[in-house]
Gaussian input, Z-matrix of N, CA and C with variables (Angstrom, degrees):
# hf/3-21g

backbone

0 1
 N
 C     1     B1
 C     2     B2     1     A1
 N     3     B3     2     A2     1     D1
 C     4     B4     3     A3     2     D2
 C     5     B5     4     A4     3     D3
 N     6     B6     5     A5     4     D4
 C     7     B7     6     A6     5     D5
 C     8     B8     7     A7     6     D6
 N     9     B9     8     A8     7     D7
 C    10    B10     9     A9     8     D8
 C    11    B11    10    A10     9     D9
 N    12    B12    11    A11    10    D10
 C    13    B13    12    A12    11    D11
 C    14    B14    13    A13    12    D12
 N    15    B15    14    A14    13    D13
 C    16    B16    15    A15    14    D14
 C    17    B17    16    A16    15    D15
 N    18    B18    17    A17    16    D16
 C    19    B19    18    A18    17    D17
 C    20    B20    19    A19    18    D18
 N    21    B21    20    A20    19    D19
 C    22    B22    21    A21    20    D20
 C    23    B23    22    A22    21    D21
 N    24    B24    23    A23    22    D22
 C    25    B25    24    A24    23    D23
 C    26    B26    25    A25    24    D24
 N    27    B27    26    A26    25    D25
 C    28    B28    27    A27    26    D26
 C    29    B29    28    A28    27    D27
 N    30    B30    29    A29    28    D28
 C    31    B31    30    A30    29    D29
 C    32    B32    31    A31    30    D30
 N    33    B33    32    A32    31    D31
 C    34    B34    33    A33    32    D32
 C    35    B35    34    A34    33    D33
 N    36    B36    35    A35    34    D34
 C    37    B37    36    A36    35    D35
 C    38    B38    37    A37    36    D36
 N    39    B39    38    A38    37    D37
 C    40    B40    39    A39    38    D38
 C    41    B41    40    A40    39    D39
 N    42    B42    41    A41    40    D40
 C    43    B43    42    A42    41    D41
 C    44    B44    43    A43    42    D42
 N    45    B45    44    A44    43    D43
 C    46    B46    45    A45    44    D44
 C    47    B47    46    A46    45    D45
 N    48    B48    47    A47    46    D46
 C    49    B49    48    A48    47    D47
 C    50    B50    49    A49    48    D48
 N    51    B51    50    A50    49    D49
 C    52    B52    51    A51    50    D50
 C    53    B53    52    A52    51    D51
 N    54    B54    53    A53    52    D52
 C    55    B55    54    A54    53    D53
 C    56    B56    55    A55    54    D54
 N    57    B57    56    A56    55    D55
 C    58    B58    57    A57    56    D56
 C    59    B59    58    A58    57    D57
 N    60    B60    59    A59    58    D58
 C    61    B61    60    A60    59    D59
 C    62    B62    61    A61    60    D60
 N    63    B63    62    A62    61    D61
 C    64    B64    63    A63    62    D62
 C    65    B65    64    A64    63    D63
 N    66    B66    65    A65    64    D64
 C    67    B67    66    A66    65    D65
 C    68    B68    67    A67    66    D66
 N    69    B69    68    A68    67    D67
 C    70    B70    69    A69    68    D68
 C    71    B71    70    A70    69    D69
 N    72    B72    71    A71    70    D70
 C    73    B73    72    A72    71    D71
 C    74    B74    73    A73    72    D72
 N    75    B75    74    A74    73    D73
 C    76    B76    75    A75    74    D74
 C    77    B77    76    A76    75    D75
 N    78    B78    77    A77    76    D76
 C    79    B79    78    A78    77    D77
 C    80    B80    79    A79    78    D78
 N    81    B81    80    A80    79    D79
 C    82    B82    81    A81    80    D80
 C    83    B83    82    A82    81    D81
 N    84    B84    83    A83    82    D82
 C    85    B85    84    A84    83    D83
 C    86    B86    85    A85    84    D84
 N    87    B87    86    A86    85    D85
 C    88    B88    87    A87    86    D86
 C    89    B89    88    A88    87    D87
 N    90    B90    89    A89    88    D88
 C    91    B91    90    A90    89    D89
 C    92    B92    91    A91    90    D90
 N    93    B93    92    A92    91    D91
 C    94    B94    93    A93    92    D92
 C    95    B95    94    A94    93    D93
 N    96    B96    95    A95    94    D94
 C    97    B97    96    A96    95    D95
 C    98    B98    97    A97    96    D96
 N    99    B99    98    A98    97    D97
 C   100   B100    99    A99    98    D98
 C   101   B101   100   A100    99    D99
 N   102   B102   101   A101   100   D100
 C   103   B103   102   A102   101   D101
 C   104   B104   103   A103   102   D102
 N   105   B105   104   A104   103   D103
 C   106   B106   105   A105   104   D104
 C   107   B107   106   A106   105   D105
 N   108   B108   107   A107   106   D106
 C   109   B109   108   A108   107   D107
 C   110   B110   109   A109   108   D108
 N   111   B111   110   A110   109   D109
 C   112   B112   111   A111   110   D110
 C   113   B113   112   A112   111   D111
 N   114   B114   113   A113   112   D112
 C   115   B115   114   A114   113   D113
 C   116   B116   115   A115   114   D114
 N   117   B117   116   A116   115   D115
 C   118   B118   117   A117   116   D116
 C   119   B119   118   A118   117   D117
 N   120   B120   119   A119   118   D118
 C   121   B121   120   A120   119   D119
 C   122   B122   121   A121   120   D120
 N   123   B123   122   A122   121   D121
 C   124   B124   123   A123   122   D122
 C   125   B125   124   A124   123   D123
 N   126   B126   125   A125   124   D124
 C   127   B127   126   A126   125   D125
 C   128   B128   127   A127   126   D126
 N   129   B129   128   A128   127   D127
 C   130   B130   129   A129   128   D128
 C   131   B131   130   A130   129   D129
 N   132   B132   131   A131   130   D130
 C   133   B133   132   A132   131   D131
 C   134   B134   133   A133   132   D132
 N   135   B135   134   A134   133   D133
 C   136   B136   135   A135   134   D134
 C   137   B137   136   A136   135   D135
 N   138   B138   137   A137   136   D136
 C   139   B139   138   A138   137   D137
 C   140   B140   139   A139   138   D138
 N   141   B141   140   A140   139   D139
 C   142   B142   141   A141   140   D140
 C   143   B143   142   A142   141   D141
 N   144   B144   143   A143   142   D142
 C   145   B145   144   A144   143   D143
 C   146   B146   145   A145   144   D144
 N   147   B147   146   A146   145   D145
 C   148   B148   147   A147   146   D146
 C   149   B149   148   A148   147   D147
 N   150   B150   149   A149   148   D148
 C   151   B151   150   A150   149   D149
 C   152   B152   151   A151   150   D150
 N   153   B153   152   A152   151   D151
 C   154   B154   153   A153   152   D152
 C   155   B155   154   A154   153   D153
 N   156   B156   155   A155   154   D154
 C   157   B157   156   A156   155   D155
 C   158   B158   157   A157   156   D156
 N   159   B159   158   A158   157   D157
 C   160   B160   159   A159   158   D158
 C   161   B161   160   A160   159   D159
 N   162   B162   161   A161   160   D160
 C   163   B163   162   A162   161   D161
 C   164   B164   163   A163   162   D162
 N   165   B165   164   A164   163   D163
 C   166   B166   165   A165   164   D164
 C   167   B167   166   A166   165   D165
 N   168   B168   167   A167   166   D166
 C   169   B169   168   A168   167   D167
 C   170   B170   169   A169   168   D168
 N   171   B171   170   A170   169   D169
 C   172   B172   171   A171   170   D170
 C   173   B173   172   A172   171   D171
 N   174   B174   173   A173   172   D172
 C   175   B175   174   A174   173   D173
 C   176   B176   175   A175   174   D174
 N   177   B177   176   A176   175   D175
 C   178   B178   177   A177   176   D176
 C   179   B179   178   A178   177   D177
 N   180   B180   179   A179   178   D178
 C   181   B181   180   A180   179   D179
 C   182   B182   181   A181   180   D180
 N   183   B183   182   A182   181   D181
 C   184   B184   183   A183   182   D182
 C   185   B185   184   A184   183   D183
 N   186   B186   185   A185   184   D184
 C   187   B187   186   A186   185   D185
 C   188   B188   187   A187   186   D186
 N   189   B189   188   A188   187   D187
 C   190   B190   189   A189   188   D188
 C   191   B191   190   A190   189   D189
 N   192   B192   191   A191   190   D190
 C   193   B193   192   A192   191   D191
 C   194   B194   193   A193   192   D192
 N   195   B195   194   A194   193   D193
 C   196   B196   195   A195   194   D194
 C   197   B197   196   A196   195   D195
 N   198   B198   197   A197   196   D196
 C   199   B199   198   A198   197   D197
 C   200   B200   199   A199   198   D198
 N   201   B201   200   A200   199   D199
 C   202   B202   201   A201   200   D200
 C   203   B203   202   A202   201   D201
 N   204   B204   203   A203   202   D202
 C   205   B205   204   A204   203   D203
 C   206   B206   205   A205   204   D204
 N   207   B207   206   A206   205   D205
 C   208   B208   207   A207   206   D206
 C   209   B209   208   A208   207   D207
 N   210   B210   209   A209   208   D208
 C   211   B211   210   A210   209   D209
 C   212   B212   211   A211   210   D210
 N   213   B213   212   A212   211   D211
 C   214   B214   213   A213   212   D212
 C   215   B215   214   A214   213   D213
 N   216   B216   215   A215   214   D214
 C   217   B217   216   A216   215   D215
 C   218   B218   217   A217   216   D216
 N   219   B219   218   A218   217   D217
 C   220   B220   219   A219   218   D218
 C   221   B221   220   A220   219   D219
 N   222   B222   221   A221   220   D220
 C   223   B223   222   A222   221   D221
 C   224   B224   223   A223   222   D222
 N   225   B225   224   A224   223   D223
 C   226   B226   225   A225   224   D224
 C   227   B227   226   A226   225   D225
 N   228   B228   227   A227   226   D226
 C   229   B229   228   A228   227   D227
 C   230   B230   229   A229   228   D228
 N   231   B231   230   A230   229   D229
 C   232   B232   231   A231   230   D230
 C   233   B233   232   A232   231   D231
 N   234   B234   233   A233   232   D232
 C   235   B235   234   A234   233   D233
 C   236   B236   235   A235   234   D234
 N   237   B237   236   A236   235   D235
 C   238   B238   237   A237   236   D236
 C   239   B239   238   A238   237   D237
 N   240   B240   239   A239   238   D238
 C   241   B241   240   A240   239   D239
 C   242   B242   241   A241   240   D240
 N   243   B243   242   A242   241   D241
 C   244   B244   243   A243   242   D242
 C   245   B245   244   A244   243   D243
 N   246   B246   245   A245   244   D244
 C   247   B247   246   A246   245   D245
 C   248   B248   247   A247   246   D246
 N   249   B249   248   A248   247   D247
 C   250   B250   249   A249   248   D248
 C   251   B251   250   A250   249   D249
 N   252   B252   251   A251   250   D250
 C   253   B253   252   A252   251   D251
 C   254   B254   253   A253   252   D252
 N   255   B255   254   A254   253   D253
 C   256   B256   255   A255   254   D254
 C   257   B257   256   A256   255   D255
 N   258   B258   257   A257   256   D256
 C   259   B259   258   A258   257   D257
 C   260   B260   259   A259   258   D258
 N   261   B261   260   A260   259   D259
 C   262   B262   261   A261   260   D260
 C   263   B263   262   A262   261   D261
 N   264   B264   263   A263   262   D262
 C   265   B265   264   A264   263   D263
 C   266   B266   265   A265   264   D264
 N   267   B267   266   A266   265   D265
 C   268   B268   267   A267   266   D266
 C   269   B269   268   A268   267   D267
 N   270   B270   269   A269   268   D268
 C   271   B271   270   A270   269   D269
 C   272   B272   271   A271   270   D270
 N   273   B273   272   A272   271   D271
 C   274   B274   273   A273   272   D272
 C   275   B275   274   A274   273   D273
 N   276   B276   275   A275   274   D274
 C   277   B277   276   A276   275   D275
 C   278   B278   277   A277   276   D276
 N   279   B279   278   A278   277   D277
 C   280   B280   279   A279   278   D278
 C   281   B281   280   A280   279   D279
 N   282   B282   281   A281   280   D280
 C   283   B283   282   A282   281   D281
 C   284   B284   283   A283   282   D282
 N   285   B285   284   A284   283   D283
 C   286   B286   285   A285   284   D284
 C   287   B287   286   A286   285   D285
 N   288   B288   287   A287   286   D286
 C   289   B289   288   A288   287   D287
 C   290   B290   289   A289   288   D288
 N   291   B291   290   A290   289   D289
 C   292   B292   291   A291   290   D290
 C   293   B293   292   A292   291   D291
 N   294   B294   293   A293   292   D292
 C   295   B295   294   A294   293   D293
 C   296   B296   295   A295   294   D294
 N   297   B297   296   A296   295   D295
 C   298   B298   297   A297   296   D296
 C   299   B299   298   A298   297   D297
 N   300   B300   299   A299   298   D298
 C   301   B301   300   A300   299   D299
 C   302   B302   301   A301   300   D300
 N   303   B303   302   A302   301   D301
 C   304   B304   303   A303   302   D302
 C   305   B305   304   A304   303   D303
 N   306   B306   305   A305   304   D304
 C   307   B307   306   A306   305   D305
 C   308   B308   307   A307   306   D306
 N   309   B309   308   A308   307   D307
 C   310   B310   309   A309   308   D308
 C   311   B311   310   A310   309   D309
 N   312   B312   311   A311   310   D310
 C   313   B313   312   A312   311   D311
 C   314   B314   313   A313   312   D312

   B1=1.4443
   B2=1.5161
   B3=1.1669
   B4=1.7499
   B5=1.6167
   B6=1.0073
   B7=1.7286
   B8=1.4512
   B9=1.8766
   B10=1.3767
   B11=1.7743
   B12=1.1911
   B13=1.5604
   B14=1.4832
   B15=0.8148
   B16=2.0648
   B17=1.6797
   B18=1.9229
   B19=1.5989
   B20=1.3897
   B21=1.5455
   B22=1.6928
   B23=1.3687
   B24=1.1361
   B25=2.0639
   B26=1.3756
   B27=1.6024
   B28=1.8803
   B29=1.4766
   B30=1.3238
   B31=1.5577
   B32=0.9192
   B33=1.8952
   B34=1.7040
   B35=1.2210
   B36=1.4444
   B37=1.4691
   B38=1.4585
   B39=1.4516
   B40=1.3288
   B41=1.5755
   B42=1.4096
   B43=2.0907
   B44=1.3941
   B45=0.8091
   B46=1.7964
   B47=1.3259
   B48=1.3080
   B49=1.9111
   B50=1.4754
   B51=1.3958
   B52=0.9179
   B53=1.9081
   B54=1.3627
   B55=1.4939
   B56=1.4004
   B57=1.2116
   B58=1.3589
   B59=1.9106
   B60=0.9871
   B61=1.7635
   B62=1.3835
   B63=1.3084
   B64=1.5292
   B65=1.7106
   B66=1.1207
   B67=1.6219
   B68=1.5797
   B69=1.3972
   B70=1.4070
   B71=1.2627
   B72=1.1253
   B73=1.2972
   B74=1.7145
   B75=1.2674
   B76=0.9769
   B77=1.5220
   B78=1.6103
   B79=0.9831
   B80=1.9832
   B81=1.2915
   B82=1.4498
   B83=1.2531
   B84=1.4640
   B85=1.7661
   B86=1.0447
   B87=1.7906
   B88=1.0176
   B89=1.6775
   B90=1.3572
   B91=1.3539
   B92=1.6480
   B93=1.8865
   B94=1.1851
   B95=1.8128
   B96=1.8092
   B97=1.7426
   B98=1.7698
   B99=1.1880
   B100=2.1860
   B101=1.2874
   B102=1.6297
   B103=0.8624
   B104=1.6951
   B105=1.6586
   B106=1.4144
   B107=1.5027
   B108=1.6229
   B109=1.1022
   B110=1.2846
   B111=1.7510
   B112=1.0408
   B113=1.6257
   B114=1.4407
   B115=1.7454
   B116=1.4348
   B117=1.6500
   B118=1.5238
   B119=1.5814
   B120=1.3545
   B121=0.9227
   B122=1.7509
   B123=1.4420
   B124=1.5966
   B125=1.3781
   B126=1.7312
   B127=1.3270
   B128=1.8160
   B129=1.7118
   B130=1.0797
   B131=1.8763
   B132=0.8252
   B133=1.5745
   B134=1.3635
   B135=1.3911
   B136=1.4884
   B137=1.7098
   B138=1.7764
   B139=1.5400
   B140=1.4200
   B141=1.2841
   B142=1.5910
   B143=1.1233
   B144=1.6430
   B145=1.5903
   B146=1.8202
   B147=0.9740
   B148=2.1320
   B149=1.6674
   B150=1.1757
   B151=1.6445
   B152=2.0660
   B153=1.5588
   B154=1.6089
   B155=1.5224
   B156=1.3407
   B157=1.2113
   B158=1.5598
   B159=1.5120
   B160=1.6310
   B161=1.5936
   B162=1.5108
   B163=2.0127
   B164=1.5032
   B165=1.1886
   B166=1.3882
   B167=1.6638
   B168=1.4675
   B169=1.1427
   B170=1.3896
   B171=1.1728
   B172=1.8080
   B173=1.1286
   B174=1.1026
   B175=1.0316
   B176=1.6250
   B177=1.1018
   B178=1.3653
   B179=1.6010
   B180=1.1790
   B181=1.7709
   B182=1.0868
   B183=1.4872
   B184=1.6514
   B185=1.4391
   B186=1.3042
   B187=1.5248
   B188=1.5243
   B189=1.3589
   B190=1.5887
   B191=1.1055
   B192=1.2339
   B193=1.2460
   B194=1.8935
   B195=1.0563
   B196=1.9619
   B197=1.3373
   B198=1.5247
   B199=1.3709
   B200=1.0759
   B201=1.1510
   B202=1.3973
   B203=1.6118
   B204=1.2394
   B205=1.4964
   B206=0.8991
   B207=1.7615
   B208=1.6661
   B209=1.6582
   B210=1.5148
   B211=1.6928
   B212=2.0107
   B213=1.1850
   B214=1.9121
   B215=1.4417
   B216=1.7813
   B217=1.4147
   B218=1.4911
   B219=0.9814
   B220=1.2516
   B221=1.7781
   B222=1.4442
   B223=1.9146
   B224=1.6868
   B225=1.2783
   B226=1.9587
   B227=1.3938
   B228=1.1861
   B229=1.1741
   B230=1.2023
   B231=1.2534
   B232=1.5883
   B233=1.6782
   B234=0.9099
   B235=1.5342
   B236=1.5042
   B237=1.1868
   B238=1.4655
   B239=1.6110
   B240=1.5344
   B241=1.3264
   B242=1.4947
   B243=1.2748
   B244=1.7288
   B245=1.4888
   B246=1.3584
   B247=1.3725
   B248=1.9419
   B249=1.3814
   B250=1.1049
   B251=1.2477
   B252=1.4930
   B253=1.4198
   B254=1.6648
   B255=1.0888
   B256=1.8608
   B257=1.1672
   B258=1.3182
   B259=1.6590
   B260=1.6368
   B261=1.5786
   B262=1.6030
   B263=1.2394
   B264=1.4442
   B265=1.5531
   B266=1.6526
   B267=1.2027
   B268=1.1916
   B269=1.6422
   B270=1.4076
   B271=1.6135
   B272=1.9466
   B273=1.2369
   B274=1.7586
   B275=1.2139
   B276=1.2908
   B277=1.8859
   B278=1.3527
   B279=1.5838
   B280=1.6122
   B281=1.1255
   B282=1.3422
   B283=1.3814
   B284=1.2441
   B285=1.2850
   B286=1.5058
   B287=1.4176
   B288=1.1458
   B289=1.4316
   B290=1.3529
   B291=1.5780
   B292=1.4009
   B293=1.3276
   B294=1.6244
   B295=1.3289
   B296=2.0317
   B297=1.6326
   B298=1.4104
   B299=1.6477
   B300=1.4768
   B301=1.1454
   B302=1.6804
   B303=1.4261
   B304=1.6631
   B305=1.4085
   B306=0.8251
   B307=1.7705
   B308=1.5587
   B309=1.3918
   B310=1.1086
   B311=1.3923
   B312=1.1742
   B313=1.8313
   B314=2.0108
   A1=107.37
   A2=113.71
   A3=127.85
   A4=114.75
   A5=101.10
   A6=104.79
   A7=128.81
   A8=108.15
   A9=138.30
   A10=102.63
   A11=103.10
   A12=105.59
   A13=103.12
   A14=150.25
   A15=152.41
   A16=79.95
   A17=84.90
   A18=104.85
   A19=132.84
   A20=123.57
   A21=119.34
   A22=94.33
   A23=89.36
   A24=116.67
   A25=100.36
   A26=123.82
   A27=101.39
   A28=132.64
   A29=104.88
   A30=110.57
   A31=127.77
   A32=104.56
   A33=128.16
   A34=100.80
   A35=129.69
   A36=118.19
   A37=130.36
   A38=95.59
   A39=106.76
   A40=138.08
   A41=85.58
   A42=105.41
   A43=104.73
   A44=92.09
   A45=110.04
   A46=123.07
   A47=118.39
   A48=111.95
   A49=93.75
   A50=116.91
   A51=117.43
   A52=120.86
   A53=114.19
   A54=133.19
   A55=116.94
   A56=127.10
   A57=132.79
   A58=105.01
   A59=93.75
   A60=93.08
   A61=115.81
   A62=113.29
   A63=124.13
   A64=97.75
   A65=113.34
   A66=100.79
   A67=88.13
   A68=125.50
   A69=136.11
   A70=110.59
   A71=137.53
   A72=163.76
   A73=103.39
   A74=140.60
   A75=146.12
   A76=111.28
   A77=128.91
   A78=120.49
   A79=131.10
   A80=109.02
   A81=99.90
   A82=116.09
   A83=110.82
   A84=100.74
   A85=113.41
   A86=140.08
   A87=157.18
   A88=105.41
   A89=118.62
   A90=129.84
   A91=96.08
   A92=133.63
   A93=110.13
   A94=144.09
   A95=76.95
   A96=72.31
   A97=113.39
   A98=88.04
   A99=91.18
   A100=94.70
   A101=142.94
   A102=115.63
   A103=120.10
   A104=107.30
   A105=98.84
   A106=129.16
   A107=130.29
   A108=141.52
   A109=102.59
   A110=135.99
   A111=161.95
   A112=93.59
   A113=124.60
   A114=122.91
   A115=111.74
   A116=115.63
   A117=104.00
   A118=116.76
   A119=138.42
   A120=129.93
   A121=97.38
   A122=116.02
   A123=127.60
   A124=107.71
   A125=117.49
   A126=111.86
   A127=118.10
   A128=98.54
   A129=102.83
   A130=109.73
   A131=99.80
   A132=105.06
   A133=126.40
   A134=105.20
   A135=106.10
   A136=116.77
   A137=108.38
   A138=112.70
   A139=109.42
   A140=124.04
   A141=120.29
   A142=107.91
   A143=127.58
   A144=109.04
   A145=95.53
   A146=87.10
   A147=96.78
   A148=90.53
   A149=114.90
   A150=144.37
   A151=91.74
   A152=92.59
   A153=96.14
   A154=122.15
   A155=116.86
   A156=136.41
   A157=107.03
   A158=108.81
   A159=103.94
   A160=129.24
   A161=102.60
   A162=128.73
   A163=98.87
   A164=134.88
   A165=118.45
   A166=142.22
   A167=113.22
   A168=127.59
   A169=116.72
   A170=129.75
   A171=123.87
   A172=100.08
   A173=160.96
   A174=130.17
   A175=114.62
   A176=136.43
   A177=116.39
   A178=127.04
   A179=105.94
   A180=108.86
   A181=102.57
   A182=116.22
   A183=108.72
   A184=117.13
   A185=120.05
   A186=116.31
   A187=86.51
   A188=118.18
   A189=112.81
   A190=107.34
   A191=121.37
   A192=111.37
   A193=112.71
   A194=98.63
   A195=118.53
   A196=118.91
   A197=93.71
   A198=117.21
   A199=115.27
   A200=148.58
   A201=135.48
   A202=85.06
   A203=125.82
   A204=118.67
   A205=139.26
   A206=106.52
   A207=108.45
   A208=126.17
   A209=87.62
   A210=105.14
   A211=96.07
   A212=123.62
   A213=98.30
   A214=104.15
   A215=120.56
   A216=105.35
   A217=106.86
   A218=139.79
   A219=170.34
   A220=90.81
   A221=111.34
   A222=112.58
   A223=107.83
   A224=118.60
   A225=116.15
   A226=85.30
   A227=164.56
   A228=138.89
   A229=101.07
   A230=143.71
   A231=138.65
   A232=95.38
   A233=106.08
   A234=136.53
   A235=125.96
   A236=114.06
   A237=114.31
   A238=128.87
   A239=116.93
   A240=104.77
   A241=100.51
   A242=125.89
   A243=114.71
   A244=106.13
   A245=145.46
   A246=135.12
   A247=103.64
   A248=114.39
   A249=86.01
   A250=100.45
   A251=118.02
   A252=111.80
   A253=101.37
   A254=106.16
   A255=110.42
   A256=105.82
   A257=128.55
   A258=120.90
   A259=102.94
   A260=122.60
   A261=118.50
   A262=110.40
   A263=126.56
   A264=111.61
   A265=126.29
   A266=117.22
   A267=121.95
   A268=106.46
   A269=122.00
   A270=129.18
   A271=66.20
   A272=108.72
   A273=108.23
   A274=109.59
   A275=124.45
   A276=126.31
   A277=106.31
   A278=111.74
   A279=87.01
   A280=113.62
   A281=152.69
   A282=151.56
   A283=127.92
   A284=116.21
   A285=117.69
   A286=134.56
   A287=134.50
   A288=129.45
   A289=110.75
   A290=107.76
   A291=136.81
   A292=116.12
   A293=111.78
   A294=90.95
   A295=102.07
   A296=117.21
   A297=141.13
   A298=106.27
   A299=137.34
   A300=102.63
   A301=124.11
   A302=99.31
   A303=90.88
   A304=130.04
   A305=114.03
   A306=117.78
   A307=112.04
   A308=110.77
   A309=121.38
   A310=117.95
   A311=116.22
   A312=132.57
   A313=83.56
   D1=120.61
   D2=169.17
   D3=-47.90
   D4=107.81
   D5=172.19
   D6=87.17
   D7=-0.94
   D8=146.58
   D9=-0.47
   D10=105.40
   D11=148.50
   D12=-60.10
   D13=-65.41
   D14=-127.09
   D15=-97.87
   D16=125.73
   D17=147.39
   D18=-45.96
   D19=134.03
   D20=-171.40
   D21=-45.71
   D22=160.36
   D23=171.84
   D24=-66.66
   D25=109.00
   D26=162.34
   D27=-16.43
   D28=-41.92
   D29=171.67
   D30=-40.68
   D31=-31.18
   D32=-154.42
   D33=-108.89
   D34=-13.95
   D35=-168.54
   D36=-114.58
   D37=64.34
   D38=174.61
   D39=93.59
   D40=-16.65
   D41=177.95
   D42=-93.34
   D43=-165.87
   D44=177.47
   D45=-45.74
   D46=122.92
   D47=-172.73
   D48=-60.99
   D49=136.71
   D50=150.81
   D51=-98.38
   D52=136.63
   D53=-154.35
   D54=-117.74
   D55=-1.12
   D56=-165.49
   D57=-123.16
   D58=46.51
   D59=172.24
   D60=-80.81
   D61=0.97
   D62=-177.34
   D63=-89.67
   D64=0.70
   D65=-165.08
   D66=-133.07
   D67=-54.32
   D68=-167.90
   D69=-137.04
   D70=93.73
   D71=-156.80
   D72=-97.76
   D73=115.43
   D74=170.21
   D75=-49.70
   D76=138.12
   D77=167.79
   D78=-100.77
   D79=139.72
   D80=-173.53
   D81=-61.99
   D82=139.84
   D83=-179.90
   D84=-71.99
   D85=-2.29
   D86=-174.52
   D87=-80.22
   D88=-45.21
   D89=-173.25
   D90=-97.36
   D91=-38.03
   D92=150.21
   D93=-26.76
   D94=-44.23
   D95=-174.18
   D96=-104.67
   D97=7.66
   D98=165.82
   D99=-92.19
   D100=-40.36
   D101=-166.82
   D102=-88.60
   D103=0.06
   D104=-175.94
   D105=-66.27
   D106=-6.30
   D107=177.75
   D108=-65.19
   D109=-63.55
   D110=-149.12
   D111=-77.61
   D112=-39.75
   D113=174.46
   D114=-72.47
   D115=-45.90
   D116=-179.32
   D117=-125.17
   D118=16.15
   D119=-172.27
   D120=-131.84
   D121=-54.34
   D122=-160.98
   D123=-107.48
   D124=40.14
   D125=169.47
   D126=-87.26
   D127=167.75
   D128=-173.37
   D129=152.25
   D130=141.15
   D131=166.79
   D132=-73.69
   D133=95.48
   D134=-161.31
   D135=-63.53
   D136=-7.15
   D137=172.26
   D138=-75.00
   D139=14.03
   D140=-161.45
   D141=-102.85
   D142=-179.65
   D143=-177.36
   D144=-113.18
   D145=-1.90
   D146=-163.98
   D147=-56.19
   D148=167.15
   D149=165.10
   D150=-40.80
   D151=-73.87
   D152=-173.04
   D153=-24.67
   D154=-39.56
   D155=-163.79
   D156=-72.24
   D157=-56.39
   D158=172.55
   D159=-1.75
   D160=-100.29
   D161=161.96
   D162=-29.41
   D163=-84.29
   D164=170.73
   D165=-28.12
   D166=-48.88
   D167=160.76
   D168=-59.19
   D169=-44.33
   D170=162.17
   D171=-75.12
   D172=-60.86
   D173=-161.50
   D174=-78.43
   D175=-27.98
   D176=147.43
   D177=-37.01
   D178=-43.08
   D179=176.13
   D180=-59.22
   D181=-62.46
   D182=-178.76
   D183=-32.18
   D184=-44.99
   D185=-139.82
   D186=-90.53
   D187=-26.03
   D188=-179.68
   D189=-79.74
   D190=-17.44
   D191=-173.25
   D192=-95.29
   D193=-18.19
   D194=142.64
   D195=-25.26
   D196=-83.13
   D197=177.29
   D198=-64.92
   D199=-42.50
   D200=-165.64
   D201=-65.25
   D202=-76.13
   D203=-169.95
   D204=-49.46
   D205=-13.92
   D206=152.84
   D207=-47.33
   D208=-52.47
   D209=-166.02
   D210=-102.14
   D211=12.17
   D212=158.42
   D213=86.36
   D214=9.61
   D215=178.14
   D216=-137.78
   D217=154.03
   D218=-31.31
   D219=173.65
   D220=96.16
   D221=-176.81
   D222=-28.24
   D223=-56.30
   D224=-173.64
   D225=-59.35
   D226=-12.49
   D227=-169.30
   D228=-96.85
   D229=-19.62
   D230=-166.15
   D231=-87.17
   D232=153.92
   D233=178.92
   D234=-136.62
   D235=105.22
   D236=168.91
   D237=-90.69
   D238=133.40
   D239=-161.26
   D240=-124.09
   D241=149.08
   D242=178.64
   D243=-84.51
   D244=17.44
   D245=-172.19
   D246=-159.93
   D247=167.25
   D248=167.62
   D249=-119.59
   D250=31.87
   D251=164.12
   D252=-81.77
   D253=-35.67
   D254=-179.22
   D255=-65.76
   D256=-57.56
   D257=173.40
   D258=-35.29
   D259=-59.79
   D260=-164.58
   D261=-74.78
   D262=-18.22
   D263=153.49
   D264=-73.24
   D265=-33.03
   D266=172.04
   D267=-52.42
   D268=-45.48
   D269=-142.16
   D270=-77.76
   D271=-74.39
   D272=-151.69
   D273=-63.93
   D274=4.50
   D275=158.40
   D276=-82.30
   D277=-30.86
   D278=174.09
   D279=-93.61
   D280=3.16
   D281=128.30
   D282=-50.57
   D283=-68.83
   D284=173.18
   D285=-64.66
   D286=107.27
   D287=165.67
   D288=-43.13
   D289=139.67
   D290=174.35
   D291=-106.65
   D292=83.84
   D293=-164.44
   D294=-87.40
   D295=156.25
   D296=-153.69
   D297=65.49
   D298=5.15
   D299=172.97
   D300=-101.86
   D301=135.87
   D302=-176.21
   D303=-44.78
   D304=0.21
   D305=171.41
   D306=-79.23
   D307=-34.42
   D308=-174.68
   D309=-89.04
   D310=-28.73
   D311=-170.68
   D312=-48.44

């Protein structure tokens, strides 16, 4: 980006290309520092019913509710997955029939 306040990405500055973003993906210091509240101050499992859970649970909504408006769809429709092997099982469960599993009956 032209005229970027933020220092190049290490990736970007001059050393070694780095090639493996499919495995380890550099993170934005922009999304570093939104997410640092949520690492040491606002943790918790936001599926939980405890106090902890609160700060987490909105801010998950928020962020879906981000995303959905990035991409044109509807917050219950976004899905967050911890892997992207879980995202690619999820994607081919909703395509593929399962045949015997109760989800599918």
């Amino acid at each position: 980006m032209t005229g970027s306040l933020l220092p190049p990405h290490p990736a970007l500055a001059g050393g070694p290309v780095y090639l493996d973003y499919n495995a380890t993906p550099p993170v934005d210091p922009r999304v570093a520092e939104a997410m640092r509240p949520h690492l040491t101050d606002l943790f918790g499992n936001p599926s939980s019913s405890h106090p902890y859970a609160d700060a987490p649970r909105e801010a998950l909504a928020d962020a879906r509710t981000q995303a959905a408006a990035l991409v044109g769809a509807p917050p219950l429709e976004i899905v967050f997955t911890a892997s992207g092997s879980e995202a690619n099982l999820l994607a081919l469960r909703g395509v593929v029939p399962v045949s015997g599993h109760p989800a599918r009956r």
